[in-house]
C-alpha positions in Angstrom: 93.8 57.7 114.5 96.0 60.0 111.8 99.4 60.1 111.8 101.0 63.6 110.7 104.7 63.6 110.0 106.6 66.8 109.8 109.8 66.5 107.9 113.2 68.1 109.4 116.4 67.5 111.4 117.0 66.9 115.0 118.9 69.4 117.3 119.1 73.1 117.9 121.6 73.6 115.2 118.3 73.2 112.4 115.9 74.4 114.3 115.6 77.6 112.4 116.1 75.7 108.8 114.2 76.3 105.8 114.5 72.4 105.5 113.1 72.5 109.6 109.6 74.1 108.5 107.5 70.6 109.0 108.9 70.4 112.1 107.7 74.2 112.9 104.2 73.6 111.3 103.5 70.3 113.6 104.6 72.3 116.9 102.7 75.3 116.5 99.6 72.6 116.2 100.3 70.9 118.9 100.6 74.7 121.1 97.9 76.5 119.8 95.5 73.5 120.3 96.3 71.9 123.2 98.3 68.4 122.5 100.4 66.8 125.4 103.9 66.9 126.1 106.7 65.7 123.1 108.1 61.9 124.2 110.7 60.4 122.7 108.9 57.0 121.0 109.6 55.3 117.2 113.0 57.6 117.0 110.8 60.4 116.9 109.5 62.7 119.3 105.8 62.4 119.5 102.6 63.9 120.6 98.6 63.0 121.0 95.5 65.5 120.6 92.0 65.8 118.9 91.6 68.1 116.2 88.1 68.6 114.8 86.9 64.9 116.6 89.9 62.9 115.0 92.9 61.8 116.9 95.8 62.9 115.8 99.2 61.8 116.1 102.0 63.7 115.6 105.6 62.5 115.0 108.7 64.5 114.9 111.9 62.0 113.0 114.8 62.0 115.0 116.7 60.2 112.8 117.8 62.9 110.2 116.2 63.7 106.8 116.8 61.0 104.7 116.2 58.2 107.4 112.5 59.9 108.3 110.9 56.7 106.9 112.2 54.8 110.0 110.2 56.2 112.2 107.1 56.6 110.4 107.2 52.6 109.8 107.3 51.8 113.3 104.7 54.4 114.3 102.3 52.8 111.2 102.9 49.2 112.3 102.6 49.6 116.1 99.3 51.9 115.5 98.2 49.3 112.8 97.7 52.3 110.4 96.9 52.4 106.6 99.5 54.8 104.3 96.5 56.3 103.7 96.4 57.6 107.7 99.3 59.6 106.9 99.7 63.5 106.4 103.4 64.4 105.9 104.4 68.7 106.3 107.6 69.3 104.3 109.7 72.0 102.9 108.9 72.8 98.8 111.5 74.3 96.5 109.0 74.5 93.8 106.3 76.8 95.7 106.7 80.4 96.6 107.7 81.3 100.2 104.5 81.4 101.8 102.4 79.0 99.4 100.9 75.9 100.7 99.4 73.2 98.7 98.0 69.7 99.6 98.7 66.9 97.0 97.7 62.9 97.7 100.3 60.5 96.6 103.3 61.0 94.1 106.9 60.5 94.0 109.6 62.3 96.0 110.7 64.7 93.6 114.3 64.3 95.2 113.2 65.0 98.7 115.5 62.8 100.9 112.7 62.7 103.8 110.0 61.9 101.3 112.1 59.7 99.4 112.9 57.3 102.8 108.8 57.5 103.9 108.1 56.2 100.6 110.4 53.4 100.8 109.0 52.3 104.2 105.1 52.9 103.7 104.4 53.3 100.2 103.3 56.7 98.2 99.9 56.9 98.8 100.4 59.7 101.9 98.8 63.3 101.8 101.8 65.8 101.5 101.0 69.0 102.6 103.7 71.2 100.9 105.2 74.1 102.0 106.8 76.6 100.4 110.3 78.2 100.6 111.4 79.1 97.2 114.3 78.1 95.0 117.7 79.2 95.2 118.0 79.5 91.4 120.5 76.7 90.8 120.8 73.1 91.4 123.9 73.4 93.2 122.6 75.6 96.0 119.8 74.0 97.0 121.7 71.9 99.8 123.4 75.2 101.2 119.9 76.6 100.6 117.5 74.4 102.6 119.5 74.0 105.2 120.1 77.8 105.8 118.3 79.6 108.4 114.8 81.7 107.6 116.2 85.0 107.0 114.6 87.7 109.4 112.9 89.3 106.6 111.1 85.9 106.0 109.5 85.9 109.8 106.6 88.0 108.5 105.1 85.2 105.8 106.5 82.7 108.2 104.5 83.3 111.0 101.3 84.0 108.9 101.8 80.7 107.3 102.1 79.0 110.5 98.8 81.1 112.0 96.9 79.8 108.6 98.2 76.0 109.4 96.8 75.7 113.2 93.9 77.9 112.0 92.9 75.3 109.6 93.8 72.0 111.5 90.8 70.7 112.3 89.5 71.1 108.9 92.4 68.7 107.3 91.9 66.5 110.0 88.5 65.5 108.7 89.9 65.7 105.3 88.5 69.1 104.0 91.8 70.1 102.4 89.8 73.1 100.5 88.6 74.6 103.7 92.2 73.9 105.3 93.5 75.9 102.2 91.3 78.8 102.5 92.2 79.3 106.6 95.8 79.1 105.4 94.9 82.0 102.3 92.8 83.8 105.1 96.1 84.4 107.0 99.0 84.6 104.1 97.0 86.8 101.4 93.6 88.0 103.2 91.2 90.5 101.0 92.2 93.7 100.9 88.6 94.7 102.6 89.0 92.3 105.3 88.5 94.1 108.5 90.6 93.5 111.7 89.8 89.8 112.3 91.0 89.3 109.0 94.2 90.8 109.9 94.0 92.9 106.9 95.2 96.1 106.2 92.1 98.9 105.9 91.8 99.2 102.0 92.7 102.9 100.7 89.6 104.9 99.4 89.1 104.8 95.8 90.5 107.2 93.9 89.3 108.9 90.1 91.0 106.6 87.7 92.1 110.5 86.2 91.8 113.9 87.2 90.1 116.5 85.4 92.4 118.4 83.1 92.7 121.9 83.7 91.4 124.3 80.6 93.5 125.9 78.2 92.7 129.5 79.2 91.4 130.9 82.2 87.8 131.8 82.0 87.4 135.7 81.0 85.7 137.4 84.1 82.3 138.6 83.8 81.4 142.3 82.4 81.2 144.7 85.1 77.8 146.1 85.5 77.1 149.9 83.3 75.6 152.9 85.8 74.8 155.1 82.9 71.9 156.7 82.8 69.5 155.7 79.4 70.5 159.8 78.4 74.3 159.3 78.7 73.9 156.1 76.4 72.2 157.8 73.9 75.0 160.6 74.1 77.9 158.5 74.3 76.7 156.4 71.1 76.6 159.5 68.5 79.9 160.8 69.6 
């Protein structure tokens, strides 16, 4: 078994928080591929499925951000899992919106929900990291993360969460580049990519320059002399 955490905060109030987007990437798993019902187990809500063979559990922390290591110690202990079973989805100030990158191990880089899973299971977890941008200044970041998506953001959102349940089974049996490349297939497909792709048609090519026009209009062509071979010889000696 696998244990995937997604990182956010209980309640409908932070349901549509940038700081809520582990939460959002775990449920659109468990929809678009078929896991049971949420029940309320280790202070999380939690879920079962298969995912490419593997099972997969997935746990929801109801016990705030910076207590999330709570739960994921009593789901480890009661499963008997390694730290190395463990996939946690959280929110990344230092990625683009849109970007997703998968990184083993590390420190917490001053997430709280990071920071409390560490304490409680050790640093040696997959983080898949999501990201929502920066708000420019230290000082905003709280305000910032939990703030809802904007609408304009529901675009790249929903793409990123497509590319996350598209590539699923492939991180389930550890195949982080082709999970990547499912995600990349959804947020930034090629340009030529045809419907399925859910890429725009590319525009035609067009002449890198267009011809320039000439200086002078061409003179037109001599009209055509009816004169008889007499009237030539005529008109030339007068």
């Amino acid at each position: 078994m696998r244990l995937w955490v997604g990182l956010g905060n209980p309640g409908a109030k932070y349901a549509m928080n940038r700081h809520n987007i582990g939460f959002m990437a775990l449920e659109r798993i468990a929809d678009d591929h078929g896991f049971g019902p949420w029940k309320a187990r280790f202070q999380a809500l939690v879920t079962e499925g298969r995912l490419g063979g593997e099972k997969i559990l997935l746990l929801k922390p109801q016990t705030f951000m910076n207590l999330s290591g709570q739960a994921v110690g009593e789901a480890m202990r009661y499963h008997k899992l390694a730290v190395s079973d463990i996939t946690v989805f959280h929110d990344e100030l230092d990625l683009a919106p849109g970007k997703c990158r998968v990184k083993q191990g590390g420190g917490h880089a001053g997430h709280n929900g990071l920071r409390s899973i560490i304490a409680h299971a050790g640093a040696d977890f997959a983080r898949v990291r999501l990201g929502i941008g920066h708000p420019g200044r230290k000082e905003l970041v709280s305000a910032y993360v939990l703030h809802d998506f904007a609408k304009s953001d529901g675009d790249w959102l929903d793409d990123l969460m497509r590319g996350i349940s598209d590539g699923a089974a492939a991180l389930a049996q550890g195949d982080s580049a082709r999970f990547l490349n499912a995600v990349a297939n959804r947020t930034a497909p090629a340009r030529n990519a045809g419907p399925q792709g859910g890429a725009k048609t590319a525009r035609a090519a067009e002449p890198a320059t267009e011809p320039k026009p000439s200086a002078d209009p061409p003179e037109p062509p001599p009209a055509p002399d009816g004169r008889s071979a007499l009237q030539k010889l005529v008109d030339r000696f007068r």
